[in-house]
C-alpha positions as CSV (number, residue, x, y, z in Angstrom):
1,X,-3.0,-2.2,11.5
2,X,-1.4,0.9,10.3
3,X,-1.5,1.4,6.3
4,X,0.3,4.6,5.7
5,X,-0.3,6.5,2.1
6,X,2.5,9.2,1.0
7,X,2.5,12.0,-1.6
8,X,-0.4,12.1,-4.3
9,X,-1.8,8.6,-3.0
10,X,-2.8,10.4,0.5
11,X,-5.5,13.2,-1.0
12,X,-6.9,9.7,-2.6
13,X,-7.2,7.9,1.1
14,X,-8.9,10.3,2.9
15,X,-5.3,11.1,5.0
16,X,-2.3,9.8,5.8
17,X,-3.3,6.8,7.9
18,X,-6.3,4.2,7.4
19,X,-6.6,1.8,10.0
20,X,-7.2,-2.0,9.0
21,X,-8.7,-3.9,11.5
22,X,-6.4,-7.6,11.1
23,X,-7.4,-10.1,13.4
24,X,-5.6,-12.7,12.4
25,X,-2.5,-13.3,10.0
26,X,-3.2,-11.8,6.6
27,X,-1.6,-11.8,3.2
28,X,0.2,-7.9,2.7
29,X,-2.1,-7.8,-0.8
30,X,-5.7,-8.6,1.2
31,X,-4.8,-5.8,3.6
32,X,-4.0,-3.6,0.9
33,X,-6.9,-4.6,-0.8
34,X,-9.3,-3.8,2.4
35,X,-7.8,-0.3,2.6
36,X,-8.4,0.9,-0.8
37,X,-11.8,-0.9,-1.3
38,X,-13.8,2.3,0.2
39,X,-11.9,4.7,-1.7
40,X,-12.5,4.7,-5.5
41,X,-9.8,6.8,-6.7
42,X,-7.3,5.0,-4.7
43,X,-8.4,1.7,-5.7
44,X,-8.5,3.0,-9.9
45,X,-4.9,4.5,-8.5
46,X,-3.0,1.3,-7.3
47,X,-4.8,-1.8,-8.6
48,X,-4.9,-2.9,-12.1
49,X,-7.9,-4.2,-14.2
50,X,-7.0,-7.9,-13.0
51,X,-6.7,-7.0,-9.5
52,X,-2.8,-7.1,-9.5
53,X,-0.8,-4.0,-8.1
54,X,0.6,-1.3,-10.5
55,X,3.9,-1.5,-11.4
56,X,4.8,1.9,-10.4
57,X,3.5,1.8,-6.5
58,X,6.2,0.8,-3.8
59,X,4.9,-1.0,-0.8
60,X,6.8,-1.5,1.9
61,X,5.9,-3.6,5.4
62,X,7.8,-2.9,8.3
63,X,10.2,-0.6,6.2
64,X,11.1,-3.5,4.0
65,X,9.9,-3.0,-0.1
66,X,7.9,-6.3,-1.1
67,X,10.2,-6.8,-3.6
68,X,13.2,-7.9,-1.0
69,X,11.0,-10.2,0.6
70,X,10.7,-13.7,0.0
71,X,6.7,-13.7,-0.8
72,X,6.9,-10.1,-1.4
73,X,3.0,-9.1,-1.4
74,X,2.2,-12.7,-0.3
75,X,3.6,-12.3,3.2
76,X,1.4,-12.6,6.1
77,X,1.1,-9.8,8.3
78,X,-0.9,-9.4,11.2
79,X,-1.9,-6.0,14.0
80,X,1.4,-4.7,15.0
81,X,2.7,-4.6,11.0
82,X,3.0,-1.9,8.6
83,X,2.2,-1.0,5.2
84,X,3.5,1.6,3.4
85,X,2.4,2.7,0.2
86,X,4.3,5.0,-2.3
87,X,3.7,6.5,-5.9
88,X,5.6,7.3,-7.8
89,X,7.9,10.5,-6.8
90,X,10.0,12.1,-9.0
91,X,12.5,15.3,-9.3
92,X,14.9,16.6,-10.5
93,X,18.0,19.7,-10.8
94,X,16.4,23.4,-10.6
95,X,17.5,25.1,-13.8
């Protein structure tokens, strides 16, 4: 499956895209987990010292943010999914 990194996060994964191999149904955080395992920085980056995700990163599976599903980073996902996964992006007016 298709685990897509945006803004500062993607210098950390190697690229945009790393490819997860799923075979079967899968919680969203054990995916997650899989991608960032070979990548130090993006590991330190979105997990905390207790595993759990920072509060600041945004996933999203299928275009849907974890937080609007039902077992948010507990839902099982499997090939054809999705995972998103956003810093945090800020901006603001040009003065």
């Amino acid at each position: 499956m298709r685990v897509n990194f945006y803004a500062t996060l993607r210098p950390l994964a190697g690229g945009k895209t790393l490819n997860v191999p799923v075979p079967d149904a899968q919680r969203a955080s054990a995916v997650l987990h899989a991608a960032t395992e070979a990548h130090p920085g993006l590991c330190a980056e979105l997990w905390d010292a207790h595993g759990a995700l920072r509060e600041h990163i945004k996933v999203f599976i299928n275009g849907r943010h974890t937080t609007h599903l039902p077992d948010g980073l507990d839902t099982l996902i499997g090939e054809h999914d999705e995972l998103d996964v956003f810093p945090p992006v800020g901006g603001g007016a040009r003065v």
